[in-house]
Every structure is written in structure tokens, then in C-alpha cells.
C-alpha positions as CSV (number, residue, x, y, z in Angstrom):
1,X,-10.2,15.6,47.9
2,X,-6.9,13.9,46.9
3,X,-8.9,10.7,45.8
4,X,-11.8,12.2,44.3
5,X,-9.1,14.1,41.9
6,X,-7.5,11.2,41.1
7,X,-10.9,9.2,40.4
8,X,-11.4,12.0,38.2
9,X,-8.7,12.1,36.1
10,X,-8.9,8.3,35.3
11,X,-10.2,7.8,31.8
12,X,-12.7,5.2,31.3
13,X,-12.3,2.7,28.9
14,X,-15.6,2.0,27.1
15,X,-16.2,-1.7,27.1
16,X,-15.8,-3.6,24.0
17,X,-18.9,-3.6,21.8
18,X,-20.5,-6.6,21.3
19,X,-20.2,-8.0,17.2
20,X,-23.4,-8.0,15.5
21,X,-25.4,-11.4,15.0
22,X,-26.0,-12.1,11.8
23,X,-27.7,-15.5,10.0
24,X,-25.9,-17.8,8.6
25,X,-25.5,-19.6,5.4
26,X,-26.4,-22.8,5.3
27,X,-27.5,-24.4,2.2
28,X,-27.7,-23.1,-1.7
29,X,-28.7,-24.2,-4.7
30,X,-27.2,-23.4,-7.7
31,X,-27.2,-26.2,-10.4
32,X,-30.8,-27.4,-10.3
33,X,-30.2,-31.6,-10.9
34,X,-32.3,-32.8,-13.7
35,X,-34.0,-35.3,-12.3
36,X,-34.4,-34.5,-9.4
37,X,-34.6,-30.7,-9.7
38,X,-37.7,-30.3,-7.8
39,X,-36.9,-28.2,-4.7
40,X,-39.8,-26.3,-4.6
41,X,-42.4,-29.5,-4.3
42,X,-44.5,-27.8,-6.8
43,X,-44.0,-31.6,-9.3
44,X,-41.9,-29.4,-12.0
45,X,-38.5,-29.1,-11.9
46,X,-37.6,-25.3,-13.2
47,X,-34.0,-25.2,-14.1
48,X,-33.6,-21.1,-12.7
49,X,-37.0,-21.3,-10.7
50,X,-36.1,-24.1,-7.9
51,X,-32.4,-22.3,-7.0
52,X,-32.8,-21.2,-3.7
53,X,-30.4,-19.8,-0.3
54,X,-31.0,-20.9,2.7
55,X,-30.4,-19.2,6.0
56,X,-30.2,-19.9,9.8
57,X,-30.1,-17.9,12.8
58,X,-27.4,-20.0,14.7
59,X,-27.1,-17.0,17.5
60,X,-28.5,-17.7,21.0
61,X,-30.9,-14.4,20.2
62,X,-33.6,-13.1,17.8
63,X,-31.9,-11.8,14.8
64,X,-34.6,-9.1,12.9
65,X,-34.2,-9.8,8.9
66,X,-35.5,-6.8,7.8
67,X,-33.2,-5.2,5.1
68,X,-30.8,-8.1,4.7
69,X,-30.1,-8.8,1.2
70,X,-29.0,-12.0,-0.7
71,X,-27.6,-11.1,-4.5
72,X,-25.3,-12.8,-6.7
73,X,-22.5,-11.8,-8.8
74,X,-24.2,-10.3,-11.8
75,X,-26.1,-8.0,-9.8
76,X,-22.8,-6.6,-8.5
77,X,-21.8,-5.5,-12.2
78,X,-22.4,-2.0,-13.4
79,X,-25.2,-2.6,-15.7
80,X,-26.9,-5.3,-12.7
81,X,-27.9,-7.4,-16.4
82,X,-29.2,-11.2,-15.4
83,X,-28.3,-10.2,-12.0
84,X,-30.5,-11.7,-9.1
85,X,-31.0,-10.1,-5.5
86,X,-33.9,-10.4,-2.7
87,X,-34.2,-7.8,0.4
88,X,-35.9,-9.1,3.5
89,X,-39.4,-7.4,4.8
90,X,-39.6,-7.4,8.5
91,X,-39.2,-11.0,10.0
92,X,-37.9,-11.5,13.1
93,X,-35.6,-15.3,13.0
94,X,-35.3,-17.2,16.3
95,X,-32.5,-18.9,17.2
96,X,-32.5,-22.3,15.5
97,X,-35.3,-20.9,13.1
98,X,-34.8,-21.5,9.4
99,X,-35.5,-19.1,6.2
100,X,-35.6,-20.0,2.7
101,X,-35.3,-18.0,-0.6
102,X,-35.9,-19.7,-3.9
103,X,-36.1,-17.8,-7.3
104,X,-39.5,-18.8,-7.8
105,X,-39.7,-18.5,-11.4
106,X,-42.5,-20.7,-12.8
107,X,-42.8,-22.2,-9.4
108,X,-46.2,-22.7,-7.7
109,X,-46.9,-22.6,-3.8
110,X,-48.5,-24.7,-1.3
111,X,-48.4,-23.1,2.5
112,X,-47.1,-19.7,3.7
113,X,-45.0,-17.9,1.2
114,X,-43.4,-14.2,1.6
115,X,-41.5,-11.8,-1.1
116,X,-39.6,-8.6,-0.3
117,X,-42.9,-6.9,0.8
118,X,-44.1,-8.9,3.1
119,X,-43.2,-12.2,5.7
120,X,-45.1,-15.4,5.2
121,X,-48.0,-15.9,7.3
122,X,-46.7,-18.6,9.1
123,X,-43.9,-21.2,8.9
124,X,-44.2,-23.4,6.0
125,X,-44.4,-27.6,7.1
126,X,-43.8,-28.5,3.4
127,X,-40.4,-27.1,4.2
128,X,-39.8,-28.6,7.7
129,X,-41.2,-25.7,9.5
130,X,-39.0,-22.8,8.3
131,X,-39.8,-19.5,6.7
132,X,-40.0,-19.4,2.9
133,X,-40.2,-17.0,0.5
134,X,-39.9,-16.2,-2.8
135,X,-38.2,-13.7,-4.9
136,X,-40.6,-13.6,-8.0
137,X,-38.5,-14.0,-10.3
138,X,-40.1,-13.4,-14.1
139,X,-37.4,-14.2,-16.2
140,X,-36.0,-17.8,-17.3
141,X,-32.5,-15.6,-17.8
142,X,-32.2,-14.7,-14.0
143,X,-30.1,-16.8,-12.1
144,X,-27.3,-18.4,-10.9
145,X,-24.3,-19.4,-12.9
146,X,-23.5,-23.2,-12.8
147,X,-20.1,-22.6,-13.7
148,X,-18.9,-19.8,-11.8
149,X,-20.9,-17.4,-9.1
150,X,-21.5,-16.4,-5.7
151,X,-24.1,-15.8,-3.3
152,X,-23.6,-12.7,-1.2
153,X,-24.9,-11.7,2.0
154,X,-25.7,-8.0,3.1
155,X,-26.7,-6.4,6.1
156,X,-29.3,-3.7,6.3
157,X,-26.4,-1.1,7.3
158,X,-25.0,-2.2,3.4
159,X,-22.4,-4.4,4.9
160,X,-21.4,-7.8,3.7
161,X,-21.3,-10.4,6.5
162,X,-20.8,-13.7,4.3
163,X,-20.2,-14.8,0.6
164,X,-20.5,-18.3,-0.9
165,X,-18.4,-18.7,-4.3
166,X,-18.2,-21.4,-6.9
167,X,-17.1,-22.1,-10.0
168,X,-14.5,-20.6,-11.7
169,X,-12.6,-17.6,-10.0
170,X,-11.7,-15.5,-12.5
171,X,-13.7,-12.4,-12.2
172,X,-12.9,-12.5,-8.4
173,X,-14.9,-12.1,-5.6
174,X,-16.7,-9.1,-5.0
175,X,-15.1,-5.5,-4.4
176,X,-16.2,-5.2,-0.8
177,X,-15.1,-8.6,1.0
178,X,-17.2,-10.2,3.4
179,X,-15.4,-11.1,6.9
180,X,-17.3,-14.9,5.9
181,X,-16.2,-16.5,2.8
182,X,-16.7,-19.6,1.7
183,X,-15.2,-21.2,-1.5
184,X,-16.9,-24.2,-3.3
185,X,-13.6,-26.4,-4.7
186,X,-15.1,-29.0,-6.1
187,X,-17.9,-29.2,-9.1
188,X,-21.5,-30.1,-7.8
189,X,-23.5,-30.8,-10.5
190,X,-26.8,-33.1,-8.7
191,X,-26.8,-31.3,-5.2
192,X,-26.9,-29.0,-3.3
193,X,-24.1,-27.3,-1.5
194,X,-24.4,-27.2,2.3
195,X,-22.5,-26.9,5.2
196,X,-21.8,-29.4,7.3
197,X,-22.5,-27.9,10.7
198,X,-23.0,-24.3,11.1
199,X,-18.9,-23.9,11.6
200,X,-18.1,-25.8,9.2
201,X,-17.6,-25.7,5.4
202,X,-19.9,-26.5,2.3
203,X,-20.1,-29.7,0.8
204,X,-22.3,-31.6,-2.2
205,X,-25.5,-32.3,0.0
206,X,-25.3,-36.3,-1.4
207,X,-22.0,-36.2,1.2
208,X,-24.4,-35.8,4.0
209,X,-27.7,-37.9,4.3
210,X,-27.3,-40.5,6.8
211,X,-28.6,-44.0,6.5
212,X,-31.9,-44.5,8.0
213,X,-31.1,-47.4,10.0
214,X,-28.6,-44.6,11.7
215,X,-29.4,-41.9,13.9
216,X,-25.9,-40.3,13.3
217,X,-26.2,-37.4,10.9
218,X,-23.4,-35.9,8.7
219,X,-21.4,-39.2,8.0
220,X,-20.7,-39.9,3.9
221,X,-22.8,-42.4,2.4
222,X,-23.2,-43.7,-1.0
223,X,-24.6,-41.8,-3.4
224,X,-27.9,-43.7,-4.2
225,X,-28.8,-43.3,-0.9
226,X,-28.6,-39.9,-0.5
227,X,-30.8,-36.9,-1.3
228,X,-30.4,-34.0,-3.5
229,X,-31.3,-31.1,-1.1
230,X,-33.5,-30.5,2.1
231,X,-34.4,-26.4,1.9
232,X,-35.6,-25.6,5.1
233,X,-34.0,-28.5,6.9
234,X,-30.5,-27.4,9.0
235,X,-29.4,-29.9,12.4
236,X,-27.4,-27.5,14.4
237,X,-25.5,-30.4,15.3
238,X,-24.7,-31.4,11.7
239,X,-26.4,-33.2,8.4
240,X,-29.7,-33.1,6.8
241,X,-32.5,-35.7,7.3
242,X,-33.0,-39.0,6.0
243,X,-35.2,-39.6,3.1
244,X,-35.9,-37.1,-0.1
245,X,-37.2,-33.6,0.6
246,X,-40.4,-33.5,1.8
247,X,-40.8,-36.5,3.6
248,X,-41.3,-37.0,7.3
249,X,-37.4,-38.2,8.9
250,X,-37.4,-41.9,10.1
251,X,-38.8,-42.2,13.6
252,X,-35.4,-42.6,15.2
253,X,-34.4,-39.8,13.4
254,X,-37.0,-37.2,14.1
255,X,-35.2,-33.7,14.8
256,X,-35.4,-31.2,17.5
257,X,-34.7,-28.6,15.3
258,X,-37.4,-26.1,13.6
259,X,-37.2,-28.6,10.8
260,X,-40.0,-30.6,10.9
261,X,-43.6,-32.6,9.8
262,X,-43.3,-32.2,5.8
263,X,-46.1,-34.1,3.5
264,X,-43.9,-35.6,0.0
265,X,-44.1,-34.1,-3.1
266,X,-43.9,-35.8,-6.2
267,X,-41.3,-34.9,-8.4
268,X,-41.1,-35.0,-12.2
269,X,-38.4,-33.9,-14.4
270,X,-38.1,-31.3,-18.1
271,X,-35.6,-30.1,-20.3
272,X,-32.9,-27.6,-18.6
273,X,-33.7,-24.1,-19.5
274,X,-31.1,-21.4,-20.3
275,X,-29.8,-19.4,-17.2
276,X,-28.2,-15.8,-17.3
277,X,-25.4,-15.1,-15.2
């Protein structure tokens, strides 16, 4: 009886609750290079339209995207003026898997595409395999700021999880911090920004495309041979493919990751259009 009291009157500690998986981001697109601005592979470069975020589920589980929301810094203001957000419809990422927002203004689609009601069809090969989508953007004056922004990440319980800034820092970063923040030092202008490895911080995407006589990935090469962006592209182990966006990676270069088989696009170039922000 003695024991069984004393069993009793133990408290039990609850075990310590496992921290939610979230995606990751890897790659964004702020400053759409003007010539070669063509992210989309629609063969116009659209200086608000081909911005895009890219995330990645680099969990060892199934993360559902459903109510996750990517907005910028003008959406956080009171009025929300020039601001620019997307909310996820139900999509279920596997690890490894890759999804991709762009603004989508004036852009034109080849493959599966999604909005905020509703996932692609399918995963999109023009874009190495990953999930795209597209905001619908309808308004040359809704975008990212070159020159100062951020990109932030919310979960569907309204929580941030991770924030990319840029640019100049004098309006802060936004009220409720996210426990992820990443901070963009230097100016990138012709690229890209994207991380590294998925622990590891941003950098101009021309810092990352490896040789294609080299099947290392991540090492700095010069700048003529390296590309702009890869949306839809992200080696767990670290760097983009070889070659421009779109194209199919060397042979000795081929990745295991959900990034793969992409047809090129042909890219042309126009005048830079106003953005808001």
C-alpha cells in the first residue's frame, strides 16, 4: 500500500513537445536582372512579375502547407498599400520537395500552376520538378523593394517562423520577430539570393553555380559562368545546378534531389518597370 502511495504521489513530467516543422527559405528574388530577368521561362522578363520565394521542406516528414503565408514588408503597414502576400491552399510538401511562388504579373504558364485556391496539378518539370504557383498579381506597383524589404514567413496558427531582409534597415524588421532571420548585407543587383545549404546563410546566386567540368556544388566561380537564379532547384547538400535555368544539369551533375528534367527557355530582355514597395 506504502508503494502504491508513493507511486501516486509522484508527479509526472509531461515530455517535451516536439517543435513544429516548418519549410524553409531557400531562394528569393527580389531585383529582377535586366537581362536576364526571365525567371518565369515565359521569354519576357517582367521587372515585378518574375520575383518569386522559394521554399523547401528540409524536415525528414511531410509538412501540410495549407495556411502558410509569405508577405513582404508593405503588407505589414497599416494601410497594406503596394503590399504583396500569398496564403497556401492545401499541399502537402515531402521532405526534399520544392515549392515556388512568383508574383506572376504579366507572366504566362507552361505546366502545372497553383494560386491561393487551389495546388497545381502536378509538379512542374520546367521548374526541376517542384511545385509552382502563382500569386496573380495584377498590378505593375506590387512588389518587392530593391532597396530595402523583407520576405516573411507565417504559419497557419499566425506565427512567424522565418524572415529574409535586405536593403536598407531603417524601418526595422517586423513587430512580431521571427525565431529565423536572415539578413542580406551585401547589394545584389543580377541574382538571386539563396542559401547556401539549408543551414546556412543567403548569398548572390552568381556565388554558387559550379563549373560543369566539376561535380562539386556551392564553390565561388566567376561571374560569367554563373547563373542568375534556379527557382525550383535546392541540393540539400549545397548549390544550384550547372547551366542557366531551365536547362537539363551536365550528366555528371544530374541531382538526386526533386529538382529535375527542365526543357530551356529562351529569354529576352524590356525596359524595367516601376515597383511599389
Amino acid at each position: 500500500m506504502n508503494a502504491l502511495f508513493l507511486l501516486a504521489a509522484i508527479p509526472l513530467v509531461p515530455e517535451a513537445a516536439e517543435p513544429p516543422k516548418h519549410p524553409t527559405i531557400t531562394e528569393v528574388l527580389y531585383a529582377v536582372p535586366t537581362t536576364e530577368g526571365d525567371a518565369s521561362g515565359d521569354g519576357t522578363r517582367d521587372a515585378v512579375g518574375d520575383e518569386f520565394v522559394e521554399l523547401v521542406n528540409t524536415t525528414d516528414a511531410p509538412i501540410q502547407l495549407k495556411g502558410y503565408r509569405i508577405s513582404d514588408r508593405n503588407d505589414a503597414s497599416p494601410d497594406r498599400k503596394g503590399g504583396w502576400s500569398f496564403v497556401f491552399p492545401e499541399l502537402s510538401l515531402k521532405p526534399g520537395e520544392v515549392a515556388v511562388v512568383f508574383n506572376g504579373h504579366g507572366c504566362k504558364w507552361t505546366g502545372p500552376v497553383g494560386d491561393t485556391s487551389r495546388a497545381p496539378e502536378g509538379k512542374n518539370e520546367k521548374f526541376h520538378g517542384a511545385y509552382v504557383f502563382t500569386s496573380r498579381n495584377d498590378s505593375d506597383r506590387v512588389g518587392l523593394n530593391n532597396t530595402g524589404d523583407w520576405v516573411l514567413l507565417t504559419s497557419p496558427d499566425n506565427k512567424p517562423v522565418e524572415c529574409v531582409l535586405w536593403g536598407n534597415a531603417d524601418k526595422g524588421e517586423p513587430k512580431a520577430v521571427a525565431p529565423k532571420v536572415s539578413k542580406i548585407t551585401e547589394q545584389v543587383r543580377d541574382a538571386s539570393v539563396q542559401r547556401r545549404s539549408a543551414s546556412e546563410d543567403f548569398v548572390s546566386h552568381r556565388k554558387l553555380a559550379p563549373p560543369r567540368d566539376k561535380p562539386a556544388r556551392g564553390e565561388p566561380v566567376a561571374k560569367e559562368m554563373s547563373v542568375p537564379f534556379s527557382p525550383g532547384y535546392f541540393d540539400l547538400r549545397g548549390g544550384p545546378p550547372a547551366g542557366a535555368p531551365g536547362e537539363k544539369p551536365a550528366p555528371d551533375q544530374t541531382p538526386d534531389t526533386p529538382a529535375e528534367k527542365a526543357k530551356p527557355a529562351e529569354k529576352s530582355a524590356d525596359k524595367p518597370k516601376p515597383k511599389g514597395g
